[in-house]
C-alpha positions in Angstrom: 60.7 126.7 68.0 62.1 126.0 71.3 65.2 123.7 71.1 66.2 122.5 74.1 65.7 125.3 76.1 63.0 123.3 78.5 60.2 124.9 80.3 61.6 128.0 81.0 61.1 132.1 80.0 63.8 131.8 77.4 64.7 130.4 74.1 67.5 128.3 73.2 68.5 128.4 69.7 71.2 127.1 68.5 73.5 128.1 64.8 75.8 126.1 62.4 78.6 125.4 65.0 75.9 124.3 68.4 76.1 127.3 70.1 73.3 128.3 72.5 71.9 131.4 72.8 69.0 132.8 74.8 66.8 135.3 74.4 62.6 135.8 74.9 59.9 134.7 73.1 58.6 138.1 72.5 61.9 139.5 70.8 62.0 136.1 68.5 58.1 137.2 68.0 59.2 140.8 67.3 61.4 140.1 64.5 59.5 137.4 62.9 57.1 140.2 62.9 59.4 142.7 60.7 60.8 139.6 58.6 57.2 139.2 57.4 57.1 143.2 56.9 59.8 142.9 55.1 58.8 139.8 53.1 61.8 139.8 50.5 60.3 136.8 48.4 56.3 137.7 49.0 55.1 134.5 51.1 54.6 135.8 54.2 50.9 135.8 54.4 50.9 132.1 53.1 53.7 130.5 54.8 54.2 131.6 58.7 57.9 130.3 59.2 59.3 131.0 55.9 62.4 133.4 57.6 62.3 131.7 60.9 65.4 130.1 59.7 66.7 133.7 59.6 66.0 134.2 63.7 68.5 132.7 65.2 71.1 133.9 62.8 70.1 137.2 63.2 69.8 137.5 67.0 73.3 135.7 67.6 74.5 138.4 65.7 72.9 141.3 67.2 73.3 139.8 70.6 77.2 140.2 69.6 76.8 143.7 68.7 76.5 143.5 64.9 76.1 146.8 63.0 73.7 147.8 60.1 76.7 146.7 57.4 76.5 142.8 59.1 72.9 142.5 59.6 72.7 144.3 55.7 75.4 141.8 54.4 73.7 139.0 56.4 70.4 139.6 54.8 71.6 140.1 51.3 73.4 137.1 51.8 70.3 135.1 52.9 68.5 136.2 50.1 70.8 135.6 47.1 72.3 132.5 48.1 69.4 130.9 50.7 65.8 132.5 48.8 67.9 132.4 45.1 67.1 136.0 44.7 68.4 139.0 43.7 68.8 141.2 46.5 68.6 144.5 44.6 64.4 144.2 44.7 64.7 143.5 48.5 66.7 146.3 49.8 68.2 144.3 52.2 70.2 147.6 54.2 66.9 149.6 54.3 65.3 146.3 56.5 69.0 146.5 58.6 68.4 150.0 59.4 64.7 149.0 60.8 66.4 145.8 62.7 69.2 147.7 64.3 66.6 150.2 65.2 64.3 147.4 66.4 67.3 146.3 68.1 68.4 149.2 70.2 64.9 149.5 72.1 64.3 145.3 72.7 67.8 144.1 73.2 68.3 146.9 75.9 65.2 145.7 77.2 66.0 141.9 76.9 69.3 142.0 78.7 71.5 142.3 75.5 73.8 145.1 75.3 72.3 146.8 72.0 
């Protein structure tokens, strides 16, 4: 899913308005890995990049410093108006706890001021 970022260690990916942000392949890997945990619309185990369109969203904003209330409001968002779901079922603040806990281990480690 690299997008421009070349050959290098890190990741470019970029959001709605073109910004770039970097970041490793392992913390993209790591929340891949509790999106498919999480699995809000039960596809995980079928479809490997069903929330990777949730990745670089998500790390932008944590990168930035977002709390459990954006990351919460983020996913709820993702799921009612992106997945067509109600977001009630998915417990979209629960997941935002784990990220933001995620978070505060690998984005120390990755450079990012968690």
């Amino acid at each position: 899913m690299d997008q421009g970022g070349g050959g290098g260690g890190a990741h470019f990916q970029g959001d709605n308005l073109g910004a770039r942000q970097p970041w490793s392949p392992s913390v993209e890997n790591d929340l891949r890995h509790l999106l498919h945990e999480w699995d809000p619309i039960g596809v995980a185990e079928g479809v490997r990049d069903e929330y990777d369109c949730m990745l670089a969203p998500m790390l932008q904003r944590l990168r930035a410093g977002a709390n459990e209330t954006e990351i919460g409001e983020f996913l709820r968002h993702e799921v009612e108006e992106h997945f067509g779901l109600d977001p009630l079922g998915a417990r979209p603040e629960a997941m935002a706890i784990r990220v933001i806990a995620w978070w505060t281990v690998v984005g120390r480690a990755d450079g990012s001021s968690a």
